[in-house]
Every structure is written in structure tokens, then in C-alpha cells.
Backbone as a ProteinNet text record, in pm:
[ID]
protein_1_A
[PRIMARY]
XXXXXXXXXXXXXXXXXXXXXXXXXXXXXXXXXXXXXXXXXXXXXXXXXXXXXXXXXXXXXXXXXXXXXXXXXXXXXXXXXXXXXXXXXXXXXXXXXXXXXXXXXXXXXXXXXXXXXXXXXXXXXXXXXXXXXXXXXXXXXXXXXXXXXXXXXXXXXXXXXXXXX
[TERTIARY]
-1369.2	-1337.1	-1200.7	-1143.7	-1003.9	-1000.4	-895.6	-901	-864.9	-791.9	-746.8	-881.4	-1023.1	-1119.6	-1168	-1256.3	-1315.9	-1370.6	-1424.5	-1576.4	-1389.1	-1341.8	-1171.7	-1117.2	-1092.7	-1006.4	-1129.7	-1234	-1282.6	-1259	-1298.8	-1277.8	-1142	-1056.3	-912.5	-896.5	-955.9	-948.3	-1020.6	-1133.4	-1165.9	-1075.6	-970.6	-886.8	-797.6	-736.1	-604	-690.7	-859.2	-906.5	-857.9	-946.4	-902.1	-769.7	-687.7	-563.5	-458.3	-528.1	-432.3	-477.7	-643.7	-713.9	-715.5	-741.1	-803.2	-645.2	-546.2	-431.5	-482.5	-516.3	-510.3	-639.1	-711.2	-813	-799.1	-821.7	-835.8	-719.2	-704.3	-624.8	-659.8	-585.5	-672.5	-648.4	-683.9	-675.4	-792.9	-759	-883.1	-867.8	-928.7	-893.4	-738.2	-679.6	-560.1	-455.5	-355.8	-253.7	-146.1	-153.6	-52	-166.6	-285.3	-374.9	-321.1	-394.3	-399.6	-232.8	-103.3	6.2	20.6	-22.7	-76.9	-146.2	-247.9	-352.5	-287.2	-250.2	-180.8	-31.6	43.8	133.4	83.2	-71.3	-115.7	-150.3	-234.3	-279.2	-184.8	-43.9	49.5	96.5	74.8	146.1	46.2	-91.1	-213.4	-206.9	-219.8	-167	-61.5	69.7	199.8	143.3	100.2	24	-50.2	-141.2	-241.9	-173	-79.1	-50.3	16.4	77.6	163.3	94.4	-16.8	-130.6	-141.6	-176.2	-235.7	-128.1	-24.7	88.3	77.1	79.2	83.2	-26.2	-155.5	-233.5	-258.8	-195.6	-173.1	-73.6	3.3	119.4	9.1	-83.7	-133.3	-250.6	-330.2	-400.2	-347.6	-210.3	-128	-82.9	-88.7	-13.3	-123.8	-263.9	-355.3	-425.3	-387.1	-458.2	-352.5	-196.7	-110.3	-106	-244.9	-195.1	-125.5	-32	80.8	46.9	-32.8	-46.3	90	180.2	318.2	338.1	328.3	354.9	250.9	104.7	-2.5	45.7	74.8	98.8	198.5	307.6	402.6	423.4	315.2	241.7	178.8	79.1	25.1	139.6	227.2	330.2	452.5	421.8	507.9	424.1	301.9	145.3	219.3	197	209.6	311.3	453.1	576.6	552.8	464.6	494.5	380.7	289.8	210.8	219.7	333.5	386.4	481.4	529.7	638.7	597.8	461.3	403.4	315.2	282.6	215.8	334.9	446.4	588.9	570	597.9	574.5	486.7	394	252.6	300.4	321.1	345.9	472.8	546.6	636.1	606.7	494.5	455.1	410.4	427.3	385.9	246.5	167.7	64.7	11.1	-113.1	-166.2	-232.3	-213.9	-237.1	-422.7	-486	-616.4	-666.4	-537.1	-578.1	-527.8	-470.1	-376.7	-427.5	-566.2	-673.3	-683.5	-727.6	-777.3	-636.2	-538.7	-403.8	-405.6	-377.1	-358.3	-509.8	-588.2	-693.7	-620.8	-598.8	-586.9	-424.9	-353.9	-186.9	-234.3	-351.4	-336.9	-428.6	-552.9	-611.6	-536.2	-431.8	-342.9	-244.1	-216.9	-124.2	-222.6	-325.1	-401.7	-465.5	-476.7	-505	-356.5	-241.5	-87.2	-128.4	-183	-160.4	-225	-356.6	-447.1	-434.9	-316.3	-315.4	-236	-115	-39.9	-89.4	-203.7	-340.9	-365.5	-449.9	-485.6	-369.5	-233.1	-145.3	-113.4	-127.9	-135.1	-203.8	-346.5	-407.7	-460.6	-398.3	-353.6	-278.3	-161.5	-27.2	-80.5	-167.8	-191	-371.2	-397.6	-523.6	-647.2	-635.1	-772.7	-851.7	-959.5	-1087.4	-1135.6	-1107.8	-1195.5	-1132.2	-1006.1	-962.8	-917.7	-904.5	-937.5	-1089.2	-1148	-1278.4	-1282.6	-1232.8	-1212.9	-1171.3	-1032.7	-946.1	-964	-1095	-1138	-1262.6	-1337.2	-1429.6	-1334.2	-1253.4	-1188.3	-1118.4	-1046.8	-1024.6	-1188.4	-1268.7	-1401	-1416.8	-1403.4	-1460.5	-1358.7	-1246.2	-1149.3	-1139.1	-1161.8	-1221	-1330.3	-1444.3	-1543.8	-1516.9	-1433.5	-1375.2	-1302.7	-1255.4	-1100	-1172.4	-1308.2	-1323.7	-1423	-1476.9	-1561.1	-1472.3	-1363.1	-1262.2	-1221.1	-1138.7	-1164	-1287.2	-1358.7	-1467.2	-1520.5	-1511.2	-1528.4	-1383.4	-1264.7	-1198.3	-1207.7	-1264.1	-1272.8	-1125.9	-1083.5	-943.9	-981.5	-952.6	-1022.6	-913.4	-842.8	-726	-716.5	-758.3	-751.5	-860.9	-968.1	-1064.2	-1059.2	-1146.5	-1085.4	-1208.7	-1121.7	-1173.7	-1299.9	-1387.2	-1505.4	-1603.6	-1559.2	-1660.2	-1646.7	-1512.4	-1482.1	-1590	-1624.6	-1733.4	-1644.4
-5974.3	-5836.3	-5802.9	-5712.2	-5699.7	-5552.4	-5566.1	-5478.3	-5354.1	-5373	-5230.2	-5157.3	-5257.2	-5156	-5058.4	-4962.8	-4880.5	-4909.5	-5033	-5105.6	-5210.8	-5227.6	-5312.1	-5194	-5081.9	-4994.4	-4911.9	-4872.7	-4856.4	-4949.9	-5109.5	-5193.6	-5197.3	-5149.9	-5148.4	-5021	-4934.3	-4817	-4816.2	-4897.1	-4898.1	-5048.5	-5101.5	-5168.7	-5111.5	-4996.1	-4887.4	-4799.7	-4787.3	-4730.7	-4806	-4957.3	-5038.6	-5045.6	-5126.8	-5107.5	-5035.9	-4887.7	-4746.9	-4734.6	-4797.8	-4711.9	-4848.8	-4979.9	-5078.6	-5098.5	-5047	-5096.8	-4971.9	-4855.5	-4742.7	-4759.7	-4883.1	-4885.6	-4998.8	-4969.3	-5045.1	-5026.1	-4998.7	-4977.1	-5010.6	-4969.2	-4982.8	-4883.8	-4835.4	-4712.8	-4690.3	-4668	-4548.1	-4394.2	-4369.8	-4236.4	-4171.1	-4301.3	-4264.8	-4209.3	-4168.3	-4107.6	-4224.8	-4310.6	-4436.5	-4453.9	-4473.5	-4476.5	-4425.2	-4246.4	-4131.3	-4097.7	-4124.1	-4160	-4262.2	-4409	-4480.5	-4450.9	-4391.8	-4355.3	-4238.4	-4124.5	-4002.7	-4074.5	-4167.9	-4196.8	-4305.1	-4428.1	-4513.2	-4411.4	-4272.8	-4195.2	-4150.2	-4127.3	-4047.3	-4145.1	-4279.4	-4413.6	-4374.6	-4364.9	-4437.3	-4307.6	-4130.8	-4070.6	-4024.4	-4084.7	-4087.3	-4203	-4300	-4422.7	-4363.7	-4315.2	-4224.6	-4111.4	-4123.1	-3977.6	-4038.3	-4159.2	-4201.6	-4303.8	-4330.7	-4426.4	-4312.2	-4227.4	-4155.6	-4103.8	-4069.4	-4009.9	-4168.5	-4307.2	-4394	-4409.1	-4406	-4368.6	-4299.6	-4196.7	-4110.7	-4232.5	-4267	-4364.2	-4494.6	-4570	-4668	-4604	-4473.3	-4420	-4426.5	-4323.1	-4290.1	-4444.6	-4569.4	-4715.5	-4757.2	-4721.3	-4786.5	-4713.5	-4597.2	-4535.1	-4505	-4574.1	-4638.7	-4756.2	-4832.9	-4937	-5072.5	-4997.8	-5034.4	-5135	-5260.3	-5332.3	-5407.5	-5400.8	-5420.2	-5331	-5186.8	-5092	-5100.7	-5092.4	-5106.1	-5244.7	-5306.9	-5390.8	-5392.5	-5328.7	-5319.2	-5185.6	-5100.7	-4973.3	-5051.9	-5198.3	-5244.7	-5312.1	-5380.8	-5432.4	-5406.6	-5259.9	-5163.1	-5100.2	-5085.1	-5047.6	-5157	-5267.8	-5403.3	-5376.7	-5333	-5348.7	-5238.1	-5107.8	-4976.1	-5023	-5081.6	-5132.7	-5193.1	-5298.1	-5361	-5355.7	-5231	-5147.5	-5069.8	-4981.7	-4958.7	-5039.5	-5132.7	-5243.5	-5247.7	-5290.2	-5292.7	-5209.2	-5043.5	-4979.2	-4956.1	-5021.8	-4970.7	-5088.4	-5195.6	-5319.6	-5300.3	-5209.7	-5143.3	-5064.2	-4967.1	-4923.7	-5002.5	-4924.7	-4971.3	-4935.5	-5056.2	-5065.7	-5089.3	-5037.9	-4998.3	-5167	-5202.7	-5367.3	-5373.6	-5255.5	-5328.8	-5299.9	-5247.6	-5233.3	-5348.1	-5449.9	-5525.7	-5621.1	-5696.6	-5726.6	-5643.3	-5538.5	-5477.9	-5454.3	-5412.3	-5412.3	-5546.5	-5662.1	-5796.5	-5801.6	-5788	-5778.6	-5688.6	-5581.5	-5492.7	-5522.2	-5600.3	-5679.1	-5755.5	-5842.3	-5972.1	-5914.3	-5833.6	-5771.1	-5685.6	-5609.7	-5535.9	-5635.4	-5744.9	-5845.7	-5906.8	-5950.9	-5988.6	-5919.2	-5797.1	-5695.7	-5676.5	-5707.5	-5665.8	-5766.2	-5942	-6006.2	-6016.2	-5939.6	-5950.3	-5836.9	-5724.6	-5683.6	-5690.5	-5826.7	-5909.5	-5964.8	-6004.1	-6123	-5998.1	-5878.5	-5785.7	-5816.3	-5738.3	-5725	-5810.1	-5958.9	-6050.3	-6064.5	-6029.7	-6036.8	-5901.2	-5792.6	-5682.4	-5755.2	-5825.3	-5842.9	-5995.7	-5983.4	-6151.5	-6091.6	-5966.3	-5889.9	-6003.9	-6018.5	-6123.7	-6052	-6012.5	-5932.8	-6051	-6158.5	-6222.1	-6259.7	-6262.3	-6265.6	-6147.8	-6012.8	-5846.5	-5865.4	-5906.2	-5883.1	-5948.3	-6041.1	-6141.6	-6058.8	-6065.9	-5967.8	-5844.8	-5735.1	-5640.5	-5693.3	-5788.9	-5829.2	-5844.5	-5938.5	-5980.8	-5831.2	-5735.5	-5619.7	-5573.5	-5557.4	-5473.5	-5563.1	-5675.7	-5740.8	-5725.5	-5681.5	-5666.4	-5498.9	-5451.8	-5282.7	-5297.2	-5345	-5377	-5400.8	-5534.1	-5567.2	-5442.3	-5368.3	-5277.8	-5149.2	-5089.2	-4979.4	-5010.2	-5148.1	-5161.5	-5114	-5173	-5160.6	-5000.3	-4957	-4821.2	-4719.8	-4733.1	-4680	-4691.3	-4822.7	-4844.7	-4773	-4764.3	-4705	-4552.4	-4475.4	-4381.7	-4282.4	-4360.5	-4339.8	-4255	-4158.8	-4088.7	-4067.5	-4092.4	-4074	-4252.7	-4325.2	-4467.7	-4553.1	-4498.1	-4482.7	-4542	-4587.2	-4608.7	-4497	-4491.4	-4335.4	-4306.5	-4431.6	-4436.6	-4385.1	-4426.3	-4424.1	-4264.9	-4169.4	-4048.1	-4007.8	-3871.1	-3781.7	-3672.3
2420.1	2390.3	2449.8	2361.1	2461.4	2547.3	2592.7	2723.3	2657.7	2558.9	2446.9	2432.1	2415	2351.2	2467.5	2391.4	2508.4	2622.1	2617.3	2731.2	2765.1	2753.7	2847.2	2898.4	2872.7	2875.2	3056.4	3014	3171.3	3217	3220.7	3275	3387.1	3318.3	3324.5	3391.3	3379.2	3462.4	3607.5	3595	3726.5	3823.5	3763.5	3798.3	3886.2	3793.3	3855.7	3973.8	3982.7	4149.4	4242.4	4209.3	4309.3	4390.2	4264.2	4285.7	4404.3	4339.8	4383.6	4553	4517.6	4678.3	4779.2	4707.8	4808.3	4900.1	4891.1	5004.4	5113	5117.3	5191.9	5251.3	5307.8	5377.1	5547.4	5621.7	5759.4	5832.5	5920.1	6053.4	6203.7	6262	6440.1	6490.6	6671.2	6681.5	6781.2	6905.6	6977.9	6990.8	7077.5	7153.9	7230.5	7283.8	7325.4	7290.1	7358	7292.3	7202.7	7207.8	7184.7	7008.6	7035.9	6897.7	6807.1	6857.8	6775.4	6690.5	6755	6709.5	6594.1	6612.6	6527.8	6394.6	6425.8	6332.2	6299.5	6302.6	6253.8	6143.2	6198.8	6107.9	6021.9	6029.4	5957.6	5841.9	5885.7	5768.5	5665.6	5720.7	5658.5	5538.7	5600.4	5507.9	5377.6	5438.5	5352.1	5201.3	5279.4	5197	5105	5140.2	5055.9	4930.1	4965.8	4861.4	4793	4840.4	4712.7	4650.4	4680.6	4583.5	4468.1	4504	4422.7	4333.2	4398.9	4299.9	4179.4	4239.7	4163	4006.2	4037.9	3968.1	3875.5	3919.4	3851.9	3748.7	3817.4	3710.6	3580	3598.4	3502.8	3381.4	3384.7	3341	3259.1	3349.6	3291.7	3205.4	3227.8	3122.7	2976.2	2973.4	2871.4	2816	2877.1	2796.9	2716.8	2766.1	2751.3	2629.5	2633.2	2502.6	2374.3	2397.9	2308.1	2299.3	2349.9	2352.7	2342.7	2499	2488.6	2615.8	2622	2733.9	2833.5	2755.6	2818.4	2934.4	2880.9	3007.5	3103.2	3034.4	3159.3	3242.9	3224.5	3334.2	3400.3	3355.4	3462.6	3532.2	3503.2	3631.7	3717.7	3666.4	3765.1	3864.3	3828.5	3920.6	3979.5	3917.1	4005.7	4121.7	4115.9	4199	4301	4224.8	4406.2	4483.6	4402.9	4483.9	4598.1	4538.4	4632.7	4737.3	4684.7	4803.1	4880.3	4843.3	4946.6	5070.5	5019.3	5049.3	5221.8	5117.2	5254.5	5339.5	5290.5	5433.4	5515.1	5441.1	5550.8	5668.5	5575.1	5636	5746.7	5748.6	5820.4	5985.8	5892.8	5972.4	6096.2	6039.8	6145.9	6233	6271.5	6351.4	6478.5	6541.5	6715.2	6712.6	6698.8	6729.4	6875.7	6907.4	7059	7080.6	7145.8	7172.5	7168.3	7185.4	7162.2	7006.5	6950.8	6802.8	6718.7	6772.3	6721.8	6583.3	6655.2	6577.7	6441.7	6446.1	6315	6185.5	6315.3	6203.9	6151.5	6226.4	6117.7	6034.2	6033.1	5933.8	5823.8	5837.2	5725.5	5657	5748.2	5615.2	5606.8	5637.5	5567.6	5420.7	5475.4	5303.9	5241.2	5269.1	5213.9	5109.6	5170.2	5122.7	4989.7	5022.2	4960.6	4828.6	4855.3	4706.5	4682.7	4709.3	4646	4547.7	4602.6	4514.6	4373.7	4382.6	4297.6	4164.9	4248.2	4220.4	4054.1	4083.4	4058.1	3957.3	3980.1	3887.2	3780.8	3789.8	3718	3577.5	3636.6	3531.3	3463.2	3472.4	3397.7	3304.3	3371.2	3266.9	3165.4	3208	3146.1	2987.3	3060.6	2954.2	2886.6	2901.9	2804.5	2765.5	2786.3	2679.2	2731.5	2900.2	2898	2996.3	2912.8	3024.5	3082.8	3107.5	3192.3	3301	3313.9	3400.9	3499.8	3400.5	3436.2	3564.5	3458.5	3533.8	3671.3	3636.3	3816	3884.5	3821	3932.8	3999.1	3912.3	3969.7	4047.6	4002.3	4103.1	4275.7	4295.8	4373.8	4445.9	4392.2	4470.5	4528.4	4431.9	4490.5	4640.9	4656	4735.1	4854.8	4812.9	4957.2	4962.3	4860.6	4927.3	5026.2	4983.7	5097.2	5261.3	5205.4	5398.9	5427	5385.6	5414.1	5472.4	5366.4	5402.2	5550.8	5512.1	5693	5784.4	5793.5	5887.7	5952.5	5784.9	5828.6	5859.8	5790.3	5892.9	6021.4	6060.4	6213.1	6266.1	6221.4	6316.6	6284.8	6178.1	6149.7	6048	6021.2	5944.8	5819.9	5814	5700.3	5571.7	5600	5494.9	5408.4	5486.7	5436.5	5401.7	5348.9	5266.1	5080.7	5048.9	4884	4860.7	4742	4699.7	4645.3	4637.3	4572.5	4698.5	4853.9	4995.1	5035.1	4960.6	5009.9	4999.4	5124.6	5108.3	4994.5
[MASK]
+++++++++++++++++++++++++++++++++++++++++++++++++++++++++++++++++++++++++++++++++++++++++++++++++++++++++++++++++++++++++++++++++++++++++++++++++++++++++++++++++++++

């Protein structure tokens, strides 16, 4: 089936959740003042990303119901570059040394859904739900690790958007 049809096209939409939300999950962070600094500017990263997932979304809806799979995929790989952009970002912060742990957990899965994210649009631009389907299997499965993370540190802004209250 291709990704143009209706049952590809959710498929493909619950791609651009992943996508947009699975980078804005896991951080480190206690109580301290050195944390809460941390975690106040990790959130700020995580929300500038969702806003802009989001504005992107809008973009791969509109390719997809011209479908125009050329453009849906290069919203998706324009998605990786900004995501990658802000792991940078994130990765530049002064992290509190007993958070250090959870930050390299969350760039190495941050890095890791950039790449998949990578995989998706491929197979966006070559119309293959089966490899769509992987590739959203494979984000679901690093939303999972990501939002454990953030939830144990309590990061509420870096959440994928499916765990929001």
C-alpha cells in the first residue's frame, strides 16, 4: 500500500509525532541550583523544538494531501537537521555532574531518532510503508527510553506529546 493512501498517510502522520516529539524527551537534573538552571534552559531547548515541529507539521500534512512525497520528505529532513541543531544545543549546556549520566543517554537517543528520522524520509521519497513502518516502529521505541528518562527527572516540557497530561 502506499503511503499516499489514507491508512499510509496516518501512518505517516503518526511518523511527523514521533519525529517532532521523540527528540524533546530525557535530560538530567536535581533539586539544586546548578540542575534547576539546567533543566529550566534543557526545557526552553525542548520547547523552541516543539513549536517548530509543530509549524513543520503543518508543511508535511499539506505535501501529503498533494501528494507531493518529495516535499514530505524533505520536512522530514529538515525535522533531523533542526533536531540536530538542538541536541547541539542542549549538549552545550553545563551540565550538573550527577546529571551527566542521563544527559549522554538522552544525545545518544536524540542522535539516534535524528537518524531514523533520516530512515522515515526515505522511505517517505521512495513511497515504502514498510520501511515507514519500521522506522516509526523504531522512533516509538526510542520515545519509550526518552520519556522514562524524562519522567524520572520530571522534565515536563520534554515529554512526547502522546505521555502529556
Amino acid at each position: 500500500m502506499s503511503v499516499k493512501s489514507r491508512t499510509g498517510r496516518l501512518v505517516v502522520l503518526g511518523a511527523v509525532l514521533f519525529t517532532g516529539m521523540a527528540f524533546v524527551a530525557g535530560c538530567g537534573g536535581d533539586s539544586d541550583s546548578g540542575s534547576d538552571d539546567f533543566v529550566a534552559s534543557a526545557n526552553t531547548i525542548c520547547a523552541d523544538y516543539r513549536a517548530q515541529s509543530e509549524a513543520a507539521e503543518a508543511d508535511f500534512t499539506a505535501a501529503m494531501d498533494s501528494g507531493d512525497l518529495e516535499t514530505a520528505a524533505t520536512v522530514f529532513e529538515d525535522q533531523a537537521d533542526a533536531m540536530s541543531a538542538a541536541i547541539d544545543e542542549m549538549e552545550a549546556l553545563e551540565v550538573p555532574s550527577d546529571s551527566q549520566e542521563n544527559v549522554d543517554q538522552f544525545i545518544a537517543l536524540s542522535r539516534d531518532t535524528a537518524d531514523v528520522t533520516l530512515e522515515a524520509a526515505d522511505a517517505i521519497r521512495n513511497d515504502d510503508r514498510q520501511g515507514l513502518e519500521a522506522a516509526v516502529a523504531e522512533g516509538d521505541a526510542l520515545d519509550a527510553e526518552s520519556d522514562a528518562l524524562a519522567e524520572e527527572i520530571g522534565l515536563t516540557d520534554c515529554l512526547s506529546s502522546e505521555d502529556e497530561a
